[in-house]
GUDO-150564 format. One record per residue: residue number from 1; residue in three letters; chain; x, z, y of N, C-alpha, C, O in turn. Coordinates in Angstrom, 1 decimal. Layout:
NUM,ALA,A,X,Z,Y,X,Z,Y,X,Z,Y,X,Z,Y
...
END
This chain:
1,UNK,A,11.9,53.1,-77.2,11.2,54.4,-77.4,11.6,55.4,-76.4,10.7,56.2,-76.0
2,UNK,A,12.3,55.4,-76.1,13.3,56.4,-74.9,13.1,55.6,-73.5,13.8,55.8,-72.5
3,UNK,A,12.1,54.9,-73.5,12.2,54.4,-71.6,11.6,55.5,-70.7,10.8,56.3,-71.2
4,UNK,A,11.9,55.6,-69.6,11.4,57.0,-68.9,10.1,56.0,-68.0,9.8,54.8,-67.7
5,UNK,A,9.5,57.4,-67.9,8.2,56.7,-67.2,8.1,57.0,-65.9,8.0,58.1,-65.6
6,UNK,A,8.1,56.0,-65.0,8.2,56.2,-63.4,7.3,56.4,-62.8,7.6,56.4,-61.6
7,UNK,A,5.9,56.6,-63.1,4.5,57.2,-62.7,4.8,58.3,-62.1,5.3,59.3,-62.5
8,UNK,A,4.4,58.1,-60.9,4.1,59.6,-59.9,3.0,60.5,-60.2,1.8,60.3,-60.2
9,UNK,A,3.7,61.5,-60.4,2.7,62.6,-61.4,2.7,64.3,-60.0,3.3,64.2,-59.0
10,UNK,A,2.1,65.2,-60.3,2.3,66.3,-59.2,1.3,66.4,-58.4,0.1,66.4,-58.6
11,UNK,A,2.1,66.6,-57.2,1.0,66.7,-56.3,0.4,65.9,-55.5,1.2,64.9,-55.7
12,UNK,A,-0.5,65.3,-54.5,-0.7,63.9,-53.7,0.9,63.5,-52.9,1.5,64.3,-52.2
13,UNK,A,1.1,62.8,-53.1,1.7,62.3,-51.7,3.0,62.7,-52.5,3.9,62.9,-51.8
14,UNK,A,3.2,62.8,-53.7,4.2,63.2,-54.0,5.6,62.2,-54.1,6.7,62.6,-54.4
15,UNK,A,5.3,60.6,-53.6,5.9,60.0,-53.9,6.5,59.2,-52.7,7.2,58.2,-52.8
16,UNK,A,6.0,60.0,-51.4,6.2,59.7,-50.2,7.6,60.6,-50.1,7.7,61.7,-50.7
17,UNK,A,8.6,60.1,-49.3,9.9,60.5,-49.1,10.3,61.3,-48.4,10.9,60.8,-47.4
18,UNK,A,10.2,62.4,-48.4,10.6,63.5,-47.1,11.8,63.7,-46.4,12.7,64.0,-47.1
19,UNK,A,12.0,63.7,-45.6,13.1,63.3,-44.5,13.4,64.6,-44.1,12.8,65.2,-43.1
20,UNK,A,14.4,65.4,-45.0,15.1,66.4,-44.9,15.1,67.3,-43.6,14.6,68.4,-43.2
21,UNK,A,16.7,65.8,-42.4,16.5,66.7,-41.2,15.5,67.1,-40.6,15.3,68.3,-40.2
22,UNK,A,14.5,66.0,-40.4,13.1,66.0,-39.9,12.3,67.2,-40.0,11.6,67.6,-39.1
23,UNK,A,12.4,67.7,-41.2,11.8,68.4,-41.7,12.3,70.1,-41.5,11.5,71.1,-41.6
24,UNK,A,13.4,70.1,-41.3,14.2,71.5,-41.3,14.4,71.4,-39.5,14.4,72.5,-39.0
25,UNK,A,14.6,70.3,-38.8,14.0,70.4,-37.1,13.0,70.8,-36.9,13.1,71.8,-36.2
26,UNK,A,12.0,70.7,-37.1,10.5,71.1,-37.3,10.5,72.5,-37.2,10.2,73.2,-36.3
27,UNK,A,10.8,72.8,-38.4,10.7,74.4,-38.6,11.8,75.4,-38.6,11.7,76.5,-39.1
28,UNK,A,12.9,75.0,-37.9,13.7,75.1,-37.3,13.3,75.4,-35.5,13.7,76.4,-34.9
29,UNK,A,12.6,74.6,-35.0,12.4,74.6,-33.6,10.7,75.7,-33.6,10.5,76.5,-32.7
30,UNK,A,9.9,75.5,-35.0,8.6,76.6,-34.9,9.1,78.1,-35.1,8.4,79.0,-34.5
31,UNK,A,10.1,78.3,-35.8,10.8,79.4,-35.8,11.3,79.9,-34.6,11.1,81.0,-34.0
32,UNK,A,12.1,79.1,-34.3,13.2,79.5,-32.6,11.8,80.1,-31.4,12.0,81.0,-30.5
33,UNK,A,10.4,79.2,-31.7,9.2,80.0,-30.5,9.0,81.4,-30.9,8.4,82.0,-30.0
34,UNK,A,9.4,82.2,-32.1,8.9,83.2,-32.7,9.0,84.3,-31.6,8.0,85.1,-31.6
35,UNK,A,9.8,84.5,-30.7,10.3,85.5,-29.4,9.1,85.6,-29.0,8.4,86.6,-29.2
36,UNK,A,8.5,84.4,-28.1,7.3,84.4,-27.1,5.9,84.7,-28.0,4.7,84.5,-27.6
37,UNK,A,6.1,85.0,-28.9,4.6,85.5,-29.5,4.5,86.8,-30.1,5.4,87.3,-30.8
38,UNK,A,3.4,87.3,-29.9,2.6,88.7,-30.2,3.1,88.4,-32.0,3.3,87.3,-32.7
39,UNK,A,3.3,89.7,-32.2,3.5,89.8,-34.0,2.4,89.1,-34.5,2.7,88.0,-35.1
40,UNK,A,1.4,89.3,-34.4,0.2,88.8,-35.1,0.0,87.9,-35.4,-0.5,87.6,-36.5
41,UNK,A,0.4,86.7,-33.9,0.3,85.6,-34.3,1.5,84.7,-34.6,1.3,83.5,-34.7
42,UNK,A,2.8,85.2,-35.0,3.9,85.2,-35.9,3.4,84.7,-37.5,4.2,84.0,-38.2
43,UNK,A,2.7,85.0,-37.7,2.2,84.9,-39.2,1.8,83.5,-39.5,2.1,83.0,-40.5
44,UNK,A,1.1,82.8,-38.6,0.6,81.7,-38.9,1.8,80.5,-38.8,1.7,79.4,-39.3
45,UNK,A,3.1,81.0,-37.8,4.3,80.2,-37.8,4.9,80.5,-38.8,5.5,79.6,-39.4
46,UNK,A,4.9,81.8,-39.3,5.6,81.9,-41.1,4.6,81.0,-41.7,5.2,80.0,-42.1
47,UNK,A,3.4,80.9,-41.8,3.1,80.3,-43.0,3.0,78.9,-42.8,2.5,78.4,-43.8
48,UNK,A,3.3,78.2,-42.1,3.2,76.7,-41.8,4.3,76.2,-42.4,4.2,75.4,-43.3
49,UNK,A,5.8,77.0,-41.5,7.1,76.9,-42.0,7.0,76.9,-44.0,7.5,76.1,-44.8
50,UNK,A,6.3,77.9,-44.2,6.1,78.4,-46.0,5.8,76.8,-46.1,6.7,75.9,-46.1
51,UNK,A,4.6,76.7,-46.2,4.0,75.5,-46.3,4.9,74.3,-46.4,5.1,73.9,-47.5
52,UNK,A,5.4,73.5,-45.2,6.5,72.7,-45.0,7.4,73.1,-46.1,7.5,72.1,-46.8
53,UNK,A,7.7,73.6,-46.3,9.3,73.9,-47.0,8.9,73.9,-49.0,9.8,73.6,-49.9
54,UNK,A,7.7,74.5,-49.3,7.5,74.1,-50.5,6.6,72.9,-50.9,6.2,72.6,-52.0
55,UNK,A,6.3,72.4,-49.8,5.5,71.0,-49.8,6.9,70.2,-49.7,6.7,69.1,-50.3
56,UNK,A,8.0,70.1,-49.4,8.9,69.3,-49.1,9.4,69.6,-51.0,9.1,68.7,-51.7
57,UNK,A,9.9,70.6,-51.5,10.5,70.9,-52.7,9.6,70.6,-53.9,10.2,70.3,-54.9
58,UNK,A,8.2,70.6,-53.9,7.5,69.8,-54.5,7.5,68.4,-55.1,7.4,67.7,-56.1
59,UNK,A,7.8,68.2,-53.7,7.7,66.7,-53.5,9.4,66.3,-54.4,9.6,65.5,-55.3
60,UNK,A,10.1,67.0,-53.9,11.9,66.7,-54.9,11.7,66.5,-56.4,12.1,65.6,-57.1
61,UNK,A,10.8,67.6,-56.8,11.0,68.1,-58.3,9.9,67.1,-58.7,10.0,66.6,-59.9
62,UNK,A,9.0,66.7,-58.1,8.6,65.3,-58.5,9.0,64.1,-58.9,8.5,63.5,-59.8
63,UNK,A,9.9,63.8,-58.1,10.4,62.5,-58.2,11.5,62.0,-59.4,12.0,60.9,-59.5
64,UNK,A,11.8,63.4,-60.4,12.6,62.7,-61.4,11.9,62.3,-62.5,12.5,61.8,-63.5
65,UNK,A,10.5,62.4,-62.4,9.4,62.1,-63.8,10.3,63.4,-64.9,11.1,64.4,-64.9
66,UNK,A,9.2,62.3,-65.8,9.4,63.2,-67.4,10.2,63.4,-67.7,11.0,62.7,-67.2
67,UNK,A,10.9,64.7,-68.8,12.7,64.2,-69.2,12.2,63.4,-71.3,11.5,63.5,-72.3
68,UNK,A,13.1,62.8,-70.6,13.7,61.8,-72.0,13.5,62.6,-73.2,14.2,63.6,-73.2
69,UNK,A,12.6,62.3,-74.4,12.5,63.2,-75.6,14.1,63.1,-76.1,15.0,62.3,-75.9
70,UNK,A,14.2,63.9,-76.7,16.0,64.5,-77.1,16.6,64.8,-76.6,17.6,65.2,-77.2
71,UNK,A,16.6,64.8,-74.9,17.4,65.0,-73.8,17.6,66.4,-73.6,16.7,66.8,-74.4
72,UNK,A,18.2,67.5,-73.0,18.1,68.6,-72.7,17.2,68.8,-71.7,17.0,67.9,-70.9
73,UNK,A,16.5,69.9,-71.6,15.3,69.9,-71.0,14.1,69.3,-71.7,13.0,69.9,-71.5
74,UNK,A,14.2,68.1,-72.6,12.7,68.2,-73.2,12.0,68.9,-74.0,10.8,68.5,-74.2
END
């Protein structure tokens, strides 16, 4: 009665494995260009970085499925 269910539930792609460093180089190095650009167009490298970073934490809080009825948290 208590088996956990390992169905990938969320968002698409939520079950693809995100590759931390990979991911914090990335926007790590889109940030570091922030100098050579006009404010204005600053905004669209914040939001990519946004993007990246709660598309990656999505993807985490996905992967433990349901919690177990009686468990804490259920």
């Amino acid at each position: 009665m208590s088996q956990r269910d390992d169905r990938s539930f969320g968002i698409p792609g939520g079950n693809q494995p995100v590759d931390p460093e990979r991911l914090l180089a990335g926007v790590e190095a889109s940030i570091d260009q922030l100098d050579e650009l006009d404010t204005a167009d600053q905004v669209a490298v914040y939001d990519q970085a946004h993007t990246a970073l709660a598309e990656a934490l999505a993807r985490t809080a996905d992967t433990g499925g349901p919690p177990i009825p009686g468990q804490p948290g259920a």
